[in-house]
C-alpha positions as a Markdown table, in Angstrom:
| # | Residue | x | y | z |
|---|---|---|---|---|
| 1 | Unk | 91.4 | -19.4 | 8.3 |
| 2 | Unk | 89.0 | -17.4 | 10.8 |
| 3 | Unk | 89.2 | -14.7 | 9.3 |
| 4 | Unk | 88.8 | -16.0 | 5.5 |
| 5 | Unk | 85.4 | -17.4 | 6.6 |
| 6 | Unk | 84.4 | -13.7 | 8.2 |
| 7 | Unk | 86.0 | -11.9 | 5.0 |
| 8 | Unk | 83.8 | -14.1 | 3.1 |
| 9 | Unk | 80.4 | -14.4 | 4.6 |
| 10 | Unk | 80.7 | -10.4 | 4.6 |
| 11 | Unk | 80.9 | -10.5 | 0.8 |
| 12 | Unk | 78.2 | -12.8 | 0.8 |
| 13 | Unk | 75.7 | -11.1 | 2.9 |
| 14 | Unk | 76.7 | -8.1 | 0.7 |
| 15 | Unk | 76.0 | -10.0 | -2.2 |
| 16 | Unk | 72.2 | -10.4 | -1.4 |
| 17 | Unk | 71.4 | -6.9 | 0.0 |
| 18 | Unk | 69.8 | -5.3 | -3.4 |
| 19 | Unk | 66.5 | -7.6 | -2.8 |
| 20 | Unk | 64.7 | -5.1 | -0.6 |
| 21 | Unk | 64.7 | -2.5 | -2.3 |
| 22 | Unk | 63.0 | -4.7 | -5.1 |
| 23 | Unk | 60.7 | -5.2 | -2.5 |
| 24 | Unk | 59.8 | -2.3 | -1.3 |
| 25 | Unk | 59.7 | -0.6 | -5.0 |
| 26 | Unk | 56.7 | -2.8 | -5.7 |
| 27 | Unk | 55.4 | -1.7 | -2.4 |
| 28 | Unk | 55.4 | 2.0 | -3.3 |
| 29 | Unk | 54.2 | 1.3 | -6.4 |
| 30 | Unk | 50.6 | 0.5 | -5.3 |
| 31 | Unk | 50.6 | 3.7 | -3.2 |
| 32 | Unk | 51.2 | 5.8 | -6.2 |
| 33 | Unk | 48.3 | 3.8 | -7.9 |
| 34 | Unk | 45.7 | 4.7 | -5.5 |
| 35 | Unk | 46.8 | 8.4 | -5.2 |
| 36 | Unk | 46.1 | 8.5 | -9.1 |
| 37 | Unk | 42.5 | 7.2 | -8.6 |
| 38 | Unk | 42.0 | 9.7 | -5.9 |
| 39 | Unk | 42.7 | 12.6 | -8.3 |
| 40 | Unk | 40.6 | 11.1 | -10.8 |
| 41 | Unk | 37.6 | 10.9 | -8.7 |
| 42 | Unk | 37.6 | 13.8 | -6.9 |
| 43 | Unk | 36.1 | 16.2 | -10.0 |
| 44 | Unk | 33.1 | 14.3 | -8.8 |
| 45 | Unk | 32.6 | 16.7 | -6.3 |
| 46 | Unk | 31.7 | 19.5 | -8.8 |
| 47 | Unk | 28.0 | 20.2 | -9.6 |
| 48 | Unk | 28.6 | 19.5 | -13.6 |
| 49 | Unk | 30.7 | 16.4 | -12.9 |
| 50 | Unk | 27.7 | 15.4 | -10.4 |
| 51 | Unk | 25.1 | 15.9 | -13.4 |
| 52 | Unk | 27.0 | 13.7 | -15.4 |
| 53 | Unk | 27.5 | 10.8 | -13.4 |
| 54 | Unk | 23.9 | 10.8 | -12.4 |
| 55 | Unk | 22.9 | 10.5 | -16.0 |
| 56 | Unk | 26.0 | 8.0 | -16.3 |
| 57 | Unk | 24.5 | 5.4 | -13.7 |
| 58 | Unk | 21.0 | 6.2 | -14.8 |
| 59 | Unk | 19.0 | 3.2 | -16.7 |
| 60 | Unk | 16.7 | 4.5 | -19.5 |
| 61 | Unk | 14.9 | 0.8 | -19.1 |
| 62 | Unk | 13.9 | 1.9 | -15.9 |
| 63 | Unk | 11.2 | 4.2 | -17.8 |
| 64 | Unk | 8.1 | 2.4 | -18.3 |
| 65 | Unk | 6.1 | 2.7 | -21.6 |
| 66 | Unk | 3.1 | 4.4 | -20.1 |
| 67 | Unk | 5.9 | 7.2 | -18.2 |
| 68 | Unk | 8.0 | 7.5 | -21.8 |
| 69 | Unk | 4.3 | 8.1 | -23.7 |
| 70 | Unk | 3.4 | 10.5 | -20.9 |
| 71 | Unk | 6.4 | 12.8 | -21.1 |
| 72 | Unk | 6.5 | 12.6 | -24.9 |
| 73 | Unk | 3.2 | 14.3 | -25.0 |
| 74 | Unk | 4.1 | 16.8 | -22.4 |
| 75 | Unk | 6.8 | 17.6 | -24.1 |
| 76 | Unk | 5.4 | 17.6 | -27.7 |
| 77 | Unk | 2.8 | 19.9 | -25.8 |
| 78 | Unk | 5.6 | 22.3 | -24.5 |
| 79 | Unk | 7.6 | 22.6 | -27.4 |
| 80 | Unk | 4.3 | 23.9 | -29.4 |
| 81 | Unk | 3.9 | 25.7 | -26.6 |
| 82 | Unk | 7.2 | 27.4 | -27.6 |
| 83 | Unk | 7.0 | 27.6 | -31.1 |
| 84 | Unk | 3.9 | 29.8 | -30.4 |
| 85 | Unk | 5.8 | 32.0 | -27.9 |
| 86 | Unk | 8.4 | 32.4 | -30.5 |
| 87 | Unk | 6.4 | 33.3 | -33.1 |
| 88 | Unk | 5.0 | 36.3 | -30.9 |
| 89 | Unk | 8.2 | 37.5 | -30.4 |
| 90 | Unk | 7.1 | 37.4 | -26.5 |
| 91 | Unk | 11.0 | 37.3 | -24.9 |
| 92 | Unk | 9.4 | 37.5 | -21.1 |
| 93 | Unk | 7.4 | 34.3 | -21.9 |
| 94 | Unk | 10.2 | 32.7 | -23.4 |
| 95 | Unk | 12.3 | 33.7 | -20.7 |
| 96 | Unk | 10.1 | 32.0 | -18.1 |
| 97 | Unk | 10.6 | 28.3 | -20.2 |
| 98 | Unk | 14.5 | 28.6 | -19.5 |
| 99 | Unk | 15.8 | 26.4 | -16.5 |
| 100 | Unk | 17.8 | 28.8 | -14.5 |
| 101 | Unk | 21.1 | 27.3 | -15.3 |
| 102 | Unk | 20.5 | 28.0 | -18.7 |
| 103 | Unk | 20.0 | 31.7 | -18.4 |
| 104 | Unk | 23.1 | 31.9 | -16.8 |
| 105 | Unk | 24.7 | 30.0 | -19.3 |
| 106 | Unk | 23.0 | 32.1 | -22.4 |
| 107 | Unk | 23.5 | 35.6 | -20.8 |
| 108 | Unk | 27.4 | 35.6 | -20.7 |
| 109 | Unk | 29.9 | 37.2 | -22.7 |
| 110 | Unk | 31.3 | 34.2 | -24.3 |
| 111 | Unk | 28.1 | 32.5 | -25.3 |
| 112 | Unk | 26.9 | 36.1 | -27.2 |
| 113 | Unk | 30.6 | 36.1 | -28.6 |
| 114 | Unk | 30.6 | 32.7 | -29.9 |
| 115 | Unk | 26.0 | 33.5 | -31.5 |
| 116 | Unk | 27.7 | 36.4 | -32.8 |
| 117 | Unk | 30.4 | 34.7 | -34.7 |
| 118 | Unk | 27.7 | 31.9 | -36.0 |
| 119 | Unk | 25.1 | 34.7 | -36.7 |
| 120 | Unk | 27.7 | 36.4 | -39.3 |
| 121 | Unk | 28.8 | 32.9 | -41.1 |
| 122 | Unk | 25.0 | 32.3 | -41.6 |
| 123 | Unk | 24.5 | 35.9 | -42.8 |
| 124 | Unk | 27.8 | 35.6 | -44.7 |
| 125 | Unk | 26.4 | 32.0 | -46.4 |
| 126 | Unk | 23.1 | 33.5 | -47.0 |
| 127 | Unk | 24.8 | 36.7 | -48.9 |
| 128 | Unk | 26.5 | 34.1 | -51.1 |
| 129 | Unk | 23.5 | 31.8 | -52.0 |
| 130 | Unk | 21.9 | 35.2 | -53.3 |
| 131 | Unk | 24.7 | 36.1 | -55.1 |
| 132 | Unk | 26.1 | 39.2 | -53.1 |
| 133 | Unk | 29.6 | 39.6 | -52.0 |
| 134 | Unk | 29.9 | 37.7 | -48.2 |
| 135 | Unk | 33.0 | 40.3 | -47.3 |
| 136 | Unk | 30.1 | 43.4 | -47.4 |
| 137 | Unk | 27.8 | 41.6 | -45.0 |
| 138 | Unk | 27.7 | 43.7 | -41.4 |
| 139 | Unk | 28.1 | 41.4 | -38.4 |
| 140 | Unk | 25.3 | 42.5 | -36.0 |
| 141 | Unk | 26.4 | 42.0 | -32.4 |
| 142 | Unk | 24.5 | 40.0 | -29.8 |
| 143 | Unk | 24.9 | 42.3 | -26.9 |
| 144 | Unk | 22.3 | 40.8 | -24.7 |
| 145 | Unk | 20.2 | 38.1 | -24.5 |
| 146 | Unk | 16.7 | 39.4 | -25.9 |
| 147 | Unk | 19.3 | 40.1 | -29.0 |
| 148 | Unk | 19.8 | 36.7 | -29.0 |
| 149 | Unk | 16.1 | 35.7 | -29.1 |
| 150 | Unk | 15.5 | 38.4 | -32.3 |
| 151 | Unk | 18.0 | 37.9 | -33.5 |
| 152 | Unk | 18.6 | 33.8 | -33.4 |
| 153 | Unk | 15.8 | 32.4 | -31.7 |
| 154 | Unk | 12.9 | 33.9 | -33.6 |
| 155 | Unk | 13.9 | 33.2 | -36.9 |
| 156 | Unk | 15.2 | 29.3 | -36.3 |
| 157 | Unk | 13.2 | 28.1 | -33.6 |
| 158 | Unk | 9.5 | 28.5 | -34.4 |
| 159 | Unk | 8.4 | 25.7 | -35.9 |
| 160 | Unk | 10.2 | 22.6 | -34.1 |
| 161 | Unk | 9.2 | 19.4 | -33.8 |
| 162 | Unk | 9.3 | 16.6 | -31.9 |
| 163 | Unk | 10.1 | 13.3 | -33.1 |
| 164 | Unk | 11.7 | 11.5 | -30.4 |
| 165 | Unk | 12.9 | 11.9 | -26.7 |
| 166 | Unk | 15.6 | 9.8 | -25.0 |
| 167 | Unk | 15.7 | 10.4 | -20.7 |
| 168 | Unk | 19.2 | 11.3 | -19.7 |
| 169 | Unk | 17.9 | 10.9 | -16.3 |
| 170 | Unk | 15.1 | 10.9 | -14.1 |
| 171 | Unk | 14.4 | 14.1 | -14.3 |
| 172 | Unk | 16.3 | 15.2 | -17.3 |
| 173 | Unk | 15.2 | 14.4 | -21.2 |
| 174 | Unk | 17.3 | 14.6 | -24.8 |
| 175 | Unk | 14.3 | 16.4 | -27.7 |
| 176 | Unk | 15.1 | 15.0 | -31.1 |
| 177 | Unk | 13.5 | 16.2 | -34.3 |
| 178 | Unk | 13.8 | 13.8 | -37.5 |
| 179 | Unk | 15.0 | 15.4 | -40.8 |
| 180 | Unk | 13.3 | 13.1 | -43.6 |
| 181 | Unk | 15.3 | 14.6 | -46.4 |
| 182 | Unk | 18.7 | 13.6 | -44.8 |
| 183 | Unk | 17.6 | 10.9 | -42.5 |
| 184 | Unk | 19.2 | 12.5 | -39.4 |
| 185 | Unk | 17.9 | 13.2 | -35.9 |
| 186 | Unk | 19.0 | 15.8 | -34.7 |
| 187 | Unk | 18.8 | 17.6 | -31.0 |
| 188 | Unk | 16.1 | 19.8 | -30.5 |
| 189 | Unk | 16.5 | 20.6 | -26.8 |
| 190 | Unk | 17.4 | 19.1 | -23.1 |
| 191 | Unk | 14.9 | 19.9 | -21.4 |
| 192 | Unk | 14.7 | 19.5 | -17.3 |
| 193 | Unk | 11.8 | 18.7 | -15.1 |
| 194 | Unk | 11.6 | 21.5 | -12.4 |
| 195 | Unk | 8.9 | 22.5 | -9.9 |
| 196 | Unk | 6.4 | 20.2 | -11.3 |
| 197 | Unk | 7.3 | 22.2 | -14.9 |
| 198 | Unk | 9.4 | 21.0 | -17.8 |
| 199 | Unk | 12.0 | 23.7 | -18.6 |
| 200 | Unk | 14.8 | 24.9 | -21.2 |
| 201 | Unk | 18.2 | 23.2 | -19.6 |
| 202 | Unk | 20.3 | 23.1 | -22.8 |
């Protein structure tokens, strides 16, 4: 009779042993949770990811009227500023109203790839509006930079307008000019405010 009771309580106490490891499954679970949010976050760290949530956590009603009239007008004022540098053909001058970042970004191989690829559709559309045969037009390489101003810049850029400006960020603002004829805005520049100067950013 003992030993019935014994046999049985050991069955019984087997019976209930898969509840901790229910347990302890919902336990690692959270864990796993937080290790995910880790990896998400940490990107963060990197100077573009940085840029972005600055502009993310920015408030554009924190600009006052009188600071949003002021910058429109310095920028209106810089952008005609441009135009006339553009129509001179003057490279150094335009050079000196690029942010830094954005030389770097504009003198690499894959951004004159990818002006050289865009160049020779517009060429290639042009030929066909005047009736020529697209297939015969010769692609003409962007090799350096100052081919990209001739060759893009000067003949698209030199009589922008502004319209509009949003700020990204404090020290950051979105161009927009407004084409009647489709009712679009569209992006002129982003333009950065550094040393006291507003500059060329994207």
């Amino acid at each position: 009779m003992i030993l019935l009771l014994l046999l049985s309580g050991l069955v019984l106490s087997c019976g209930t042993a898969p509840n901790p490891p229910e347990m302890s499954s919902e336990a690692e679970e959270e864990p796993v949770v937080q290790e995910a949010a880790i990896h998400v976050e940490s990107p963060a760290h990197t100077d573009t990811a940085v840029k972005a949530s600055e502009e993310a956590d920015f408030d554009p009603h924190s600009i006052s009227e009188s600071r949003f009239e002021t910058t429109l007008k310095d920028i209106t004022e810089f952008i005609s500023e441009l135009n006339g540098i553009i129509r001179a053909r003057n490279y150094n001058a335009w050079l000196a109203h690029l942010a830094p970042s954005y030389f770097d970004e504009i003198n690499t191989r894959d951004f004159l790839d990818a002006k050289t690829e865009d160049l020779y559709k517009r060429d290639q559309i042009l030929a066909q509006n005047l009736g020529n045969d697209p297939k015969k037009v010769e692609k003409r390489v962007l090799k350096t930079t100052r081919d990209y101003f001739e060759l893009v810049v000067v003949p698209s850029r030199a009589n922008d307008r502004v319209d509009d400006i949003i700020f990204l960020s404090d020290s950051r603002v979105r161009a927009f000019t407004v084409d009647e004829r489709r009712g679009v805005r569209l992006v002129l520049y982003d333009l950065a405010y550094i040393n006291n100067k507003w500059l060329i950013a994207e």
